[in-house]
N, CA, C and O atoms as a Maestro MAE file, in Angstrom:
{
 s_m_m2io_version
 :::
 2.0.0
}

f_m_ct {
 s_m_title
 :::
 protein
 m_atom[288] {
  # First column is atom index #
  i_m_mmod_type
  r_m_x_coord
  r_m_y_coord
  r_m_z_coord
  i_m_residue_number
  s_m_chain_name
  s_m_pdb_residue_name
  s_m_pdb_atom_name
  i_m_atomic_number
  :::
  1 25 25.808 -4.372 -5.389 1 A "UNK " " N  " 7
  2 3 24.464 -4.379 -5.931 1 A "UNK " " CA " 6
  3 2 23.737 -3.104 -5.519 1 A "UNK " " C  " 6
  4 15 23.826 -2.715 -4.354 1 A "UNK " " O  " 8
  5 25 22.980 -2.396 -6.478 2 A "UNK " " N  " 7
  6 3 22.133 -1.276 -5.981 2 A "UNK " " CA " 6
  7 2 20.656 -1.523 -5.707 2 A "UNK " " C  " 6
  8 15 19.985 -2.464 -6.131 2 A "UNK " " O  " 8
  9 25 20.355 -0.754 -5.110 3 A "UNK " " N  " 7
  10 3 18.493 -1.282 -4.525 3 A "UNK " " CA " 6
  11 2 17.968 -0.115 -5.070 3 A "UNK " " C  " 6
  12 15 18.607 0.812 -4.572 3 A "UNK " " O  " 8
  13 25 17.087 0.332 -5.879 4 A "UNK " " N  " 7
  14 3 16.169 1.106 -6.312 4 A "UNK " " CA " 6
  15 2 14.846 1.322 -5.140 4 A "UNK " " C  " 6
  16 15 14.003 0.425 -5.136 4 A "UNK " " O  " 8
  17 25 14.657 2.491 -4.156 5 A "UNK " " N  " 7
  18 3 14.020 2.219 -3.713 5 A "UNK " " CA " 6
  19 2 12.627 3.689 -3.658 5 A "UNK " " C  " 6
  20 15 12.821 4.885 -3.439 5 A "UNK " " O  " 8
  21 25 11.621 3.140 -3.880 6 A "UNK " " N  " 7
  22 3 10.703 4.559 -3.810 6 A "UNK " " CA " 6
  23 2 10.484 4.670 -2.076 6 A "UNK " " C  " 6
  24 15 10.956 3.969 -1.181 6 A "UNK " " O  " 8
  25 25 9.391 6.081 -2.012 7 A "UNK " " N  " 7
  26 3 9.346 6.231 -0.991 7 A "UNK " " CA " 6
  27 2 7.977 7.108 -1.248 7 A "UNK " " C  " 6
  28 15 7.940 8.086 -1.994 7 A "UNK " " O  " 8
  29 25 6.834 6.582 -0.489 8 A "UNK " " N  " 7
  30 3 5.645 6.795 -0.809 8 A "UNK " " CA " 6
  31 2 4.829 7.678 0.459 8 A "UNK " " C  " 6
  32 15 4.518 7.009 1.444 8 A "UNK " " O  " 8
  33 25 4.510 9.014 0.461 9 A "UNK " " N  " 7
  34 3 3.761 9.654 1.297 9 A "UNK " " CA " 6
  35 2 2.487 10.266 0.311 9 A "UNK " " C  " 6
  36 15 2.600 10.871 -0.755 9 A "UNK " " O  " 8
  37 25 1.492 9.966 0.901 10 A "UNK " " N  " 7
  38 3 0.284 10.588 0.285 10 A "UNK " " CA " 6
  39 2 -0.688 10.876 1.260 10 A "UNK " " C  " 6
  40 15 -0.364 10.232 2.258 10 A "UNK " " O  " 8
  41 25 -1.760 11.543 1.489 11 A "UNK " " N  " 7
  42 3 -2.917 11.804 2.218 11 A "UNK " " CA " 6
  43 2 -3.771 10.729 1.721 11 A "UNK " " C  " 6
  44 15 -4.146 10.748 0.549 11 A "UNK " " O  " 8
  45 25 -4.155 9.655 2.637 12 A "UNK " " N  " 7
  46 3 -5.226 8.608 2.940 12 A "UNK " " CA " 6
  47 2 -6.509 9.193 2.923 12 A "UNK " " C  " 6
  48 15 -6.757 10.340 3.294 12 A "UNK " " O  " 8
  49 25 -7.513 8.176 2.375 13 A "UNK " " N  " 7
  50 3 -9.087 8.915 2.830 13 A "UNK " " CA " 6
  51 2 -9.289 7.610 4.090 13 A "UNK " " C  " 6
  52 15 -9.204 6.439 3.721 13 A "UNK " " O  " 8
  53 25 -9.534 7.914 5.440 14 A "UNK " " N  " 7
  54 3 -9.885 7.517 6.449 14 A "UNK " " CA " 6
  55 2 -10.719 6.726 6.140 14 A "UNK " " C  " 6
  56 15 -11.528 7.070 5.278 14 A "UNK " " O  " 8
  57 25 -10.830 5.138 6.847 15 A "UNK " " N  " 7
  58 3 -11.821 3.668 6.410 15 A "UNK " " CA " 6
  59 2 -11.777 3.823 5.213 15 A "UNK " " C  " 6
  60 15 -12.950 3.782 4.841 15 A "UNK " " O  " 8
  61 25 -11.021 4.005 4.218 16 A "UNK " " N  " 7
  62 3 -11.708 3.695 2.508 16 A "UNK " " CA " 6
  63 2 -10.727 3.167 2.360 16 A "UNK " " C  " 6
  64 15 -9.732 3.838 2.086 16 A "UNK " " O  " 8
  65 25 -10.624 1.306 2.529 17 A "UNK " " N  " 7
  66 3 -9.364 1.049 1.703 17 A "UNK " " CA " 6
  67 2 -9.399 0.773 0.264 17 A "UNK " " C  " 6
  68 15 -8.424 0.531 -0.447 17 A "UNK " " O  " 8
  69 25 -10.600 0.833 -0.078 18 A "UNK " " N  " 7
  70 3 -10.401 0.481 -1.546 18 A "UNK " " CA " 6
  71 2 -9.795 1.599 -2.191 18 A "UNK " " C  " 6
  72 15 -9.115 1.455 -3.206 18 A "UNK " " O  " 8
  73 25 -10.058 2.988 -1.519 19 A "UNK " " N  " 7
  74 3 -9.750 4.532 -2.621 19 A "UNK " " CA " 6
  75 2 -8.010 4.578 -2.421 19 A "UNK " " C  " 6
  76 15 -7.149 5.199 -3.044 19 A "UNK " " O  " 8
  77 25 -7.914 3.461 -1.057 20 A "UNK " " N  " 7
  78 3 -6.389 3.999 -0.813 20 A "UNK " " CA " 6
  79 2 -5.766 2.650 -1.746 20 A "UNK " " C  " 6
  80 15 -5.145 2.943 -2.768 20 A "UNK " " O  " 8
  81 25 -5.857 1.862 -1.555 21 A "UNK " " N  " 7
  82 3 -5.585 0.780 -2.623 21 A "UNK " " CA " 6
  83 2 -5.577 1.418 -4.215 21 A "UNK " " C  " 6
  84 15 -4.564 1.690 -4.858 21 A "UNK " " O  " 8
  85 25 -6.411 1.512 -4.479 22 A "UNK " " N  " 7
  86 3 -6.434 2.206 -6.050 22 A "UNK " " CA " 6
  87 2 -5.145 3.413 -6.048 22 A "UNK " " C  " 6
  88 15 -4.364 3.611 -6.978 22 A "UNK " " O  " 8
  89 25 -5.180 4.110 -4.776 23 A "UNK " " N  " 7
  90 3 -3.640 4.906 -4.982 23 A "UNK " " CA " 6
  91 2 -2.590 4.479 -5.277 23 A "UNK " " C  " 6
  92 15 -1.855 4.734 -6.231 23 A "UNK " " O  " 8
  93 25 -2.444 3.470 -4.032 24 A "UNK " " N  " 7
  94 3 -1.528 2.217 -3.802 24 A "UNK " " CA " 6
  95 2 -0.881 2.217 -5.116 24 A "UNK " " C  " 6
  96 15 0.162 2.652 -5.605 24 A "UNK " " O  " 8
  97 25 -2.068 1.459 -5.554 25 A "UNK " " N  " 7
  98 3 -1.446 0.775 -7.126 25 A "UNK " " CA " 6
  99 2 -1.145 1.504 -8.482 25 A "UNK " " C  " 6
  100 15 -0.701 0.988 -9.508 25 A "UNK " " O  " 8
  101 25 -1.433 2.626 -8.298 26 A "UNK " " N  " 7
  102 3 -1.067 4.006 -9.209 26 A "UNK " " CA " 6
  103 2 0.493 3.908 -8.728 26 A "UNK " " C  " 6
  104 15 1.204 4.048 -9.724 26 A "UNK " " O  " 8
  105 25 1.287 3.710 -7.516 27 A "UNK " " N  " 7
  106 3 2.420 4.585 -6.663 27 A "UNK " " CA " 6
  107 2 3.478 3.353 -7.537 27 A "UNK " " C  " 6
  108 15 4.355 3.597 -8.365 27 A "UNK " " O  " 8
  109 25 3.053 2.077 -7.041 28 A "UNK " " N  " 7
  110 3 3.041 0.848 -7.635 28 A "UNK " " CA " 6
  111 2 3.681 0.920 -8.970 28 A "UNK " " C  " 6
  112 15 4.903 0.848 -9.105 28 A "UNK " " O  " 8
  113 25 2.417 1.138 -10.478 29 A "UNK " " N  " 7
  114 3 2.994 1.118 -11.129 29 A "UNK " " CA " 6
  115 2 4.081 2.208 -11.397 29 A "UNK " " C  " 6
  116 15 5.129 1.889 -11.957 29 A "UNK " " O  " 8
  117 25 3.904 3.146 -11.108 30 A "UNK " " N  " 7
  118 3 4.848 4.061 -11.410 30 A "UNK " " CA " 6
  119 2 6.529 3.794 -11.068 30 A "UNK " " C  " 6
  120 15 7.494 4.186 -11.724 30 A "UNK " " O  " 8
  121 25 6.510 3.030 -9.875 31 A "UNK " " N  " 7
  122 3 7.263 2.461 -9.668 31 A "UNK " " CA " 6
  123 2 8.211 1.622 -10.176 31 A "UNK " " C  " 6
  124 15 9.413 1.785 -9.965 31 A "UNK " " O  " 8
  125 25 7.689 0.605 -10.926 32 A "UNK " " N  " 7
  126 3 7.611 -0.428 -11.925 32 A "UNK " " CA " 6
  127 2 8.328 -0.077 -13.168 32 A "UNK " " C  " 6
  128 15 9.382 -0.557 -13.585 32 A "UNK " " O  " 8
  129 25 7.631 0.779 -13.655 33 A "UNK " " N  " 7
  130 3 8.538 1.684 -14.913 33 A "UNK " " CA " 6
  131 2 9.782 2.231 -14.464 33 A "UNK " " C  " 6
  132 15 10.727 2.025 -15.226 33 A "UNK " " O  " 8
  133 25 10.025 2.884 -13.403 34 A "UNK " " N  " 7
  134 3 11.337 3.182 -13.090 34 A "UNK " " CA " 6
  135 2 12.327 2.278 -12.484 34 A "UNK " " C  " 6
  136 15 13.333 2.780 -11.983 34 A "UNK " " O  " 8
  137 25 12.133 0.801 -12.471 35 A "UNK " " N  " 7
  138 3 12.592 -0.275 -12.269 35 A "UNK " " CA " 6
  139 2 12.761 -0.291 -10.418 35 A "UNK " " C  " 6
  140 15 13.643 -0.892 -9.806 35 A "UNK " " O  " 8
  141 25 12.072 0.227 -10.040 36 A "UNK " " N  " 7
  142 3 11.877 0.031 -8.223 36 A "UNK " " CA " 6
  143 2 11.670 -1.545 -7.155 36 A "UNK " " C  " 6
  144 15 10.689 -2.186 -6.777 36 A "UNK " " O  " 8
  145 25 12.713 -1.636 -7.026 37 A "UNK " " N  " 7
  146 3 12.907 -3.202 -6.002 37 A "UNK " " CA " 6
  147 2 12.253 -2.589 -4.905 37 A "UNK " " C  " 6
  148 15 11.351 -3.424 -4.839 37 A "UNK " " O  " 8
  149 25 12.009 -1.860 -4.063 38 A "UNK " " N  " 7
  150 3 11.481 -1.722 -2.938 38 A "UNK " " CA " 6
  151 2 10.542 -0.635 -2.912 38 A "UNK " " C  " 6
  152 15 11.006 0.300 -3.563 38 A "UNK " " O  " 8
  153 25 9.396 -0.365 -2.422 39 A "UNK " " N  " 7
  154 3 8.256 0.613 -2.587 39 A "UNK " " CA " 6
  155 2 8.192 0.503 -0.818 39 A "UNK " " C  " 6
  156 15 8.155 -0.542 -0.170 39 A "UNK " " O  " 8
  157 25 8.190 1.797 -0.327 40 A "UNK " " N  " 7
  158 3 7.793 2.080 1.540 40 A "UNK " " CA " 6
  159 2 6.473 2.932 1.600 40 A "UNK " " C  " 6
  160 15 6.504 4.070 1.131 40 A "UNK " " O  " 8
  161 25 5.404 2.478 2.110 41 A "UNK " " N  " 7
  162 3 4.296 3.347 2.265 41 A "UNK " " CA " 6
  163 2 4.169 3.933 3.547 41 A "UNK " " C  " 6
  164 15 4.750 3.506 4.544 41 A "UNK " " O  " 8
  165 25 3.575 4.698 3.530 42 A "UNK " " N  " 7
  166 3 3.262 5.309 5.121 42 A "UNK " " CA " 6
  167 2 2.838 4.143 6.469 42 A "UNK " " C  " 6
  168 15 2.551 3.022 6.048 42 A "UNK " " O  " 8
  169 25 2.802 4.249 7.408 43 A "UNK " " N  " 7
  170 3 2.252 3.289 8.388 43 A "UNK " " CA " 6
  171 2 1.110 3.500 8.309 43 A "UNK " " C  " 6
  172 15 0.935 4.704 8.122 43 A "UNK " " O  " 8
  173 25 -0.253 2.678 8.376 44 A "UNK " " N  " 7
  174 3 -1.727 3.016 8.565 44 A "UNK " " CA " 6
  175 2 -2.251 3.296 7.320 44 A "UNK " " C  " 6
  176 15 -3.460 3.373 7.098 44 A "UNK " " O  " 8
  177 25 -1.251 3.474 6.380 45 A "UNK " " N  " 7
  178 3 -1.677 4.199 5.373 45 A "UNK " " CA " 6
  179 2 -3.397 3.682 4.879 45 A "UNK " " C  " 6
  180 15 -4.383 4.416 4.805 45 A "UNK " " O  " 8
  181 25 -3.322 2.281 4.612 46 A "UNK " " N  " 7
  182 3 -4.331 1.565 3.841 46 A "UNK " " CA " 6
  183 2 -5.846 2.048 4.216 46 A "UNK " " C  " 6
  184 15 -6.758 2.355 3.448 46 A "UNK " " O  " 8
  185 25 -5.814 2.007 6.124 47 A "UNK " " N  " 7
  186 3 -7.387 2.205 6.322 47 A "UNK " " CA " 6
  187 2 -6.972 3.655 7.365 47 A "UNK " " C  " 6
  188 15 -7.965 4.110 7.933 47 A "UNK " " O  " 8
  189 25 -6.040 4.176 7.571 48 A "UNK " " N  " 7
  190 3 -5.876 5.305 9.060 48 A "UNK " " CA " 6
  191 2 -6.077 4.735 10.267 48 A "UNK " " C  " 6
  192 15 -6.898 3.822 10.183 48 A "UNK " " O  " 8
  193 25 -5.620 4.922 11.456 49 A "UNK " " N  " 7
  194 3 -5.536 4.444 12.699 49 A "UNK " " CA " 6
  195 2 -7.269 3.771 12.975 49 A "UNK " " C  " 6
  196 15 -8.292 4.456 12.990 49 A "UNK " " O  " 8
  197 25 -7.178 2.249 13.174 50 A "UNK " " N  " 7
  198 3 -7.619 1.360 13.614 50 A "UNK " " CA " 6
  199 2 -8.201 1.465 14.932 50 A "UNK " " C  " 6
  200 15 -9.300 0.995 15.226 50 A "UNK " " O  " 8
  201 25 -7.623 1.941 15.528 51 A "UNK " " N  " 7
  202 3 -7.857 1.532 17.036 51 A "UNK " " CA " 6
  203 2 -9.339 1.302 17.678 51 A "UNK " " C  " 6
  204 15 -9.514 0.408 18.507 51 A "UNK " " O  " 8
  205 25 -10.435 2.189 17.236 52 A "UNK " " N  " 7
  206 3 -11.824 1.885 16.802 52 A "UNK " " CA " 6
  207 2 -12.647 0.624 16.445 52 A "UNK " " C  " 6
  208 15 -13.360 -0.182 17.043 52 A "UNK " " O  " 8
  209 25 -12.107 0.888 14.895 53 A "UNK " " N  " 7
  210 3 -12.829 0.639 14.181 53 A "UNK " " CA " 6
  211 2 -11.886 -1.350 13.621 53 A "UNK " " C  " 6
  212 15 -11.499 -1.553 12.470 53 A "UNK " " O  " 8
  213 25 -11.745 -2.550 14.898 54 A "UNK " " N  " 7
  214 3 -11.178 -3.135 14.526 54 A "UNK " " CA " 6
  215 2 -11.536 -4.220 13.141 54 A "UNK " " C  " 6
  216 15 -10.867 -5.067 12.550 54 A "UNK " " O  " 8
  217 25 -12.906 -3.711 12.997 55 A "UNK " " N  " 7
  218 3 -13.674 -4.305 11.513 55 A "UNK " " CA " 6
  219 2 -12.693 -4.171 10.326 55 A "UNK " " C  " 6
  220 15 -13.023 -4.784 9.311 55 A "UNK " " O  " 8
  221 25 -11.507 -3.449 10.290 56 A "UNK " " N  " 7
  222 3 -11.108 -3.274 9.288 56 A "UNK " " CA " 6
  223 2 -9.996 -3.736 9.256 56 A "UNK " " C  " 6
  224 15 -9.251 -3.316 8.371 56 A "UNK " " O  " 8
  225 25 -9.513 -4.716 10.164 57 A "UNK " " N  " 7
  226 3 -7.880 -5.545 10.279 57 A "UNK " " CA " 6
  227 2 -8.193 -6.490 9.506 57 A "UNK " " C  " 6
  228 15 -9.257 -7.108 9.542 57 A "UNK " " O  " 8
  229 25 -7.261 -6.671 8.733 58 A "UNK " " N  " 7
  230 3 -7.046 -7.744 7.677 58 A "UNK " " CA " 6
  231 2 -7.361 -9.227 7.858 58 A "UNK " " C  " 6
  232 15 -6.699 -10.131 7.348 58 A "UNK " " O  " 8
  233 25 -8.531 -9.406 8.700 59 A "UNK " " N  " 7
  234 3 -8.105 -11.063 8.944 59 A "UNK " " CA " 6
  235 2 -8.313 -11.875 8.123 59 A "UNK " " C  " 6
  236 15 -8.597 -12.912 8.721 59 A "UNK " " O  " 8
  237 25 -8.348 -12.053 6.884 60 A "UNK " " N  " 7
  238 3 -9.046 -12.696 5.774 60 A "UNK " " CA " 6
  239 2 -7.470 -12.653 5.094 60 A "UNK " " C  " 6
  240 15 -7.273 -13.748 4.567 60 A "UNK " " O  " 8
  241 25 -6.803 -12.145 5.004 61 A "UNK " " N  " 7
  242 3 -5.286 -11.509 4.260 61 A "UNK " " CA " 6
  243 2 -5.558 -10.677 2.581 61 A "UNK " " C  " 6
  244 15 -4.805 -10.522 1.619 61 A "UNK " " O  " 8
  245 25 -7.167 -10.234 2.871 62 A "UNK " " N  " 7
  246 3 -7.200 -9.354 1.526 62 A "UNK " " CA " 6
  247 2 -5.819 -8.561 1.221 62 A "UNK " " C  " 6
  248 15 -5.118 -8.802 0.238 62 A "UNK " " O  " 8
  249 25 -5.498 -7.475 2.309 63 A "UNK " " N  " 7
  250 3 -4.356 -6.504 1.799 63 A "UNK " " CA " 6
  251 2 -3.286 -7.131 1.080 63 A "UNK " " C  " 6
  252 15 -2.719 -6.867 0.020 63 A "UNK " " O  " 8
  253 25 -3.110 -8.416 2.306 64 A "UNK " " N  " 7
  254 3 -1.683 -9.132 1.960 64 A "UNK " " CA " 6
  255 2 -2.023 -9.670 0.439 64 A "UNK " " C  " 6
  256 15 -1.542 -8.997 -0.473 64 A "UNK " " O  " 8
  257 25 -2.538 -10.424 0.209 65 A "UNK " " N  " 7
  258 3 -2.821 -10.974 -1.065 65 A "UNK " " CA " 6
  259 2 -2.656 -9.896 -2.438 65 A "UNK " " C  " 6
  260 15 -1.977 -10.089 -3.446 65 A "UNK " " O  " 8
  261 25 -3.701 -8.459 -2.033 66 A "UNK " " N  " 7
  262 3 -3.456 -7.444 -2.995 66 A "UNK " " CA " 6
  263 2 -1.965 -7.604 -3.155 66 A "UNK " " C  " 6
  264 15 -1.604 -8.140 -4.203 66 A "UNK " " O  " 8
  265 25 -0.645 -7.075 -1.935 67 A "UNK " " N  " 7
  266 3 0.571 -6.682 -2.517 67 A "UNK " " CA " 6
  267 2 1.171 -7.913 -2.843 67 A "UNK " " C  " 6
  268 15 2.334 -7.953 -3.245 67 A "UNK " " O  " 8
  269 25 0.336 -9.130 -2.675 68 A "UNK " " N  " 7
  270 3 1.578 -10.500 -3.363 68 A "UNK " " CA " 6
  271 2 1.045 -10.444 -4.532 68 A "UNK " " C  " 6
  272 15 1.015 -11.604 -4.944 68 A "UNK " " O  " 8
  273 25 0.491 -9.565 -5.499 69 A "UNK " " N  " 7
  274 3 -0.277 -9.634 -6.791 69 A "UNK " " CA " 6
  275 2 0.979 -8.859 -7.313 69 A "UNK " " C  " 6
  276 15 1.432 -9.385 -8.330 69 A "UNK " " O  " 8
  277 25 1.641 -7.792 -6.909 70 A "UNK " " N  " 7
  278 3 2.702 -7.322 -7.173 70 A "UNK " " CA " 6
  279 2 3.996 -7.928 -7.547 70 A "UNK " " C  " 6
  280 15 4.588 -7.688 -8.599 70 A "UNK " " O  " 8
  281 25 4.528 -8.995 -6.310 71 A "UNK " " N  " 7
  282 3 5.501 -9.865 -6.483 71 A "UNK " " CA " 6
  283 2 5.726 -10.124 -7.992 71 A "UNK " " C  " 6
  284 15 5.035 -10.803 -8.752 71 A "UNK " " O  " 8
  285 25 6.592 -9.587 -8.187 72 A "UNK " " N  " 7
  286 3 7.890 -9.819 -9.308 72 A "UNK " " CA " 6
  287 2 8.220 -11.573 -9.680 72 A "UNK " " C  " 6
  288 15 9.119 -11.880 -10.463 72 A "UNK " " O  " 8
  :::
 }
 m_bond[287] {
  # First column is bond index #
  i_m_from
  i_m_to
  i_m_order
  :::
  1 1 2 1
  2 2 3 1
  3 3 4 2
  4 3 5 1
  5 5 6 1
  6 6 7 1
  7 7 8 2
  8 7 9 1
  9 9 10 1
  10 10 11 1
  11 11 12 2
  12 11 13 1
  13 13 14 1
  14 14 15 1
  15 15 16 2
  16 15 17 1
  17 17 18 1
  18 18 19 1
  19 19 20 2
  20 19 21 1
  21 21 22 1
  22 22 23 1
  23 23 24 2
  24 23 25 1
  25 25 26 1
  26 26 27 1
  27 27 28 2
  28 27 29 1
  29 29 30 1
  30 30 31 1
  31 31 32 2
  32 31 33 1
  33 33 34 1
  34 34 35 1
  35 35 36 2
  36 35 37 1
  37 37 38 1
  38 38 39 1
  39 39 40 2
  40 39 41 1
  41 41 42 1
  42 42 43 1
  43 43 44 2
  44 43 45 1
  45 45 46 1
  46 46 47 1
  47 47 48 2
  48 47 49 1
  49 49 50 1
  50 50 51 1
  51 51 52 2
  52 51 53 1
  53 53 54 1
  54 54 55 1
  55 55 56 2
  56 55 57 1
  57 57 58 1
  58 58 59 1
  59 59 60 2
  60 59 61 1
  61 61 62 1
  62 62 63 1
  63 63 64 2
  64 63 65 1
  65 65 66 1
  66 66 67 1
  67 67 68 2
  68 67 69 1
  69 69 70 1
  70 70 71 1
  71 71 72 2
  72 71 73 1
  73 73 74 1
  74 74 75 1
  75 75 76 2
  76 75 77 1
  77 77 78 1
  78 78 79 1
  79 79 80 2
  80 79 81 1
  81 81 82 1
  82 82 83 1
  83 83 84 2
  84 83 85 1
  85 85 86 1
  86 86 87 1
  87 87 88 2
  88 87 89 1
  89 89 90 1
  90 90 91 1
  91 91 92 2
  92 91 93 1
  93 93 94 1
  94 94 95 1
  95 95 96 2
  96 95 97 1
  97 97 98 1
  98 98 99 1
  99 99 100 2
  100 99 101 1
  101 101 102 1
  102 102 103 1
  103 103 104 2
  104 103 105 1
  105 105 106 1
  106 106 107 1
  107 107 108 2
  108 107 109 1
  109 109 110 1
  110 110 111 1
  111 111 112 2
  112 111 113 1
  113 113 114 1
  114 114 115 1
  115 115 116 2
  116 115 117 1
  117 117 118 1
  118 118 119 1
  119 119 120 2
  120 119 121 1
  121 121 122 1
  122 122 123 1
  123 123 124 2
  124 123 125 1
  125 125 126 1
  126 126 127 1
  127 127 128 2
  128 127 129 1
  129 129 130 1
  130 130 131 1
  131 131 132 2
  132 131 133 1
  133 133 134 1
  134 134 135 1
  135 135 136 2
  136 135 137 1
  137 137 138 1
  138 138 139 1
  139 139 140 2
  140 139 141 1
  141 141 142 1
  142 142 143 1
  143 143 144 2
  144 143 145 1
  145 145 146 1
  146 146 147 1
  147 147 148 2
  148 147 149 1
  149 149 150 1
  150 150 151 1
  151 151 152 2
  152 151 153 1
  153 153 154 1
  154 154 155 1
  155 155 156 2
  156 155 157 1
  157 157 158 1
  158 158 159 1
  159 159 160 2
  160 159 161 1
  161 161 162 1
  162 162 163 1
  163 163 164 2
  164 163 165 1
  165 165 166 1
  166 166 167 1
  167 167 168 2
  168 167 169 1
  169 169 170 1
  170 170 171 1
  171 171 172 2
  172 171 173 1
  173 173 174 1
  174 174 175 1
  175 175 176 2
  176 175 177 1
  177 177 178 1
  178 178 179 1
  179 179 180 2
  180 179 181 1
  181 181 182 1
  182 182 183 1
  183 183 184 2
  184 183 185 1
  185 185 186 1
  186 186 187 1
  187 187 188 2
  188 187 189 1
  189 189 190 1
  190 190 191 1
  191 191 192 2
  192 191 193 1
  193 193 194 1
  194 194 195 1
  195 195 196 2
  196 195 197 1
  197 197 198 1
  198 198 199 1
  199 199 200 2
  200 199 201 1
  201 201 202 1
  202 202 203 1
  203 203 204 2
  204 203 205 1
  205 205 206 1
  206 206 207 1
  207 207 208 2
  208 207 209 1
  209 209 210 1
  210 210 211 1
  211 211 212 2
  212 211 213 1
  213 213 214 1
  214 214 215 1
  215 215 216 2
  216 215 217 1
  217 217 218 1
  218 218 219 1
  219 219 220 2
  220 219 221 1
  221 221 222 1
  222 222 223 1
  223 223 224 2
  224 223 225 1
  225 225 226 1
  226 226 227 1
  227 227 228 2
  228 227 229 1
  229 229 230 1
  230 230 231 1
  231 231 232 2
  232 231 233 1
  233 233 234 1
  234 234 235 1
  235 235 236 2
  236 235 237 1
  237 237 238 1
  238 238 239 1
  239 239 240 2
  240 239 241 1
  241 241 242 1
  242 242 243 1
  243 243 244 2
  244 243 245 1
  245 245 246 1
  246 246 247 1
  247 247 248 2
  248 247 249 1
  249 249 250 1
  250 250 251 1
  251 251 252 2
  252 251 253 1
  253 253 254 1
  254 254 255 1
  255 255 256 2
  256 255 257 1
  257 257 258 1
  258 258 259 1
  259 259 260 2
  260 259 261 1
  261 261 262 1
  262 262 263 1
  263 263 264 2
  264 263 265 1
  265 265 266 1
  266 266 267 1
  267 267 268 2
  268 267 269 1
  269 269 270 1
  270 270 271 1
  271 271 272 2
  272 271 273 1
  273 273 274 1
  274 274 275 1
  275 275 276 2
  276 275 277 1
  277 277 278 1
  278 278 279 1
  279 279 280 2
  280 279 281 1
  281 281 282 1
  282 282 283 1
  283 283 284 2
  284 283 285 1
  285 285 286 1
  286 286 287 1
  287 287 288 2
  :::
 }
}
């Protein structure tokens, strides 16, 4: 069996997850069209290192929920 897999590096805008989300999902579809089983994003990518600013950890599971909108 073969795995189609992308591999995603981009420059984040720091605390903006919505601008990085909207990337996200640009990388996403593009993905999609080229028939991609696995998509890898950067670590931190979504909001940039946390360590601060812990207002922005997922505890609600917004992010998670965004990428189960993906699920195939």
């Amino acid at each position: 069996m073969k795995l189609r897999i992308a591999v995603v590096q981009f420059g984040t805008k720091p605390f903006a997850t919505d601008d990085n989300l909207r990337r996200a999902e640009q990388f996403i579809e593009e993905a999609a069209l080229a028939e991609t089983q696995l998509i890898v994003f950067p670590e931190d990518f979504l909001t940039g290192a946390i360590s601060d600013r812990l207002d922005l950890a997922d505890h609600e599971g917004r992010f998670k929920g965004f990428f189960q909108y993906f699920k195939g």
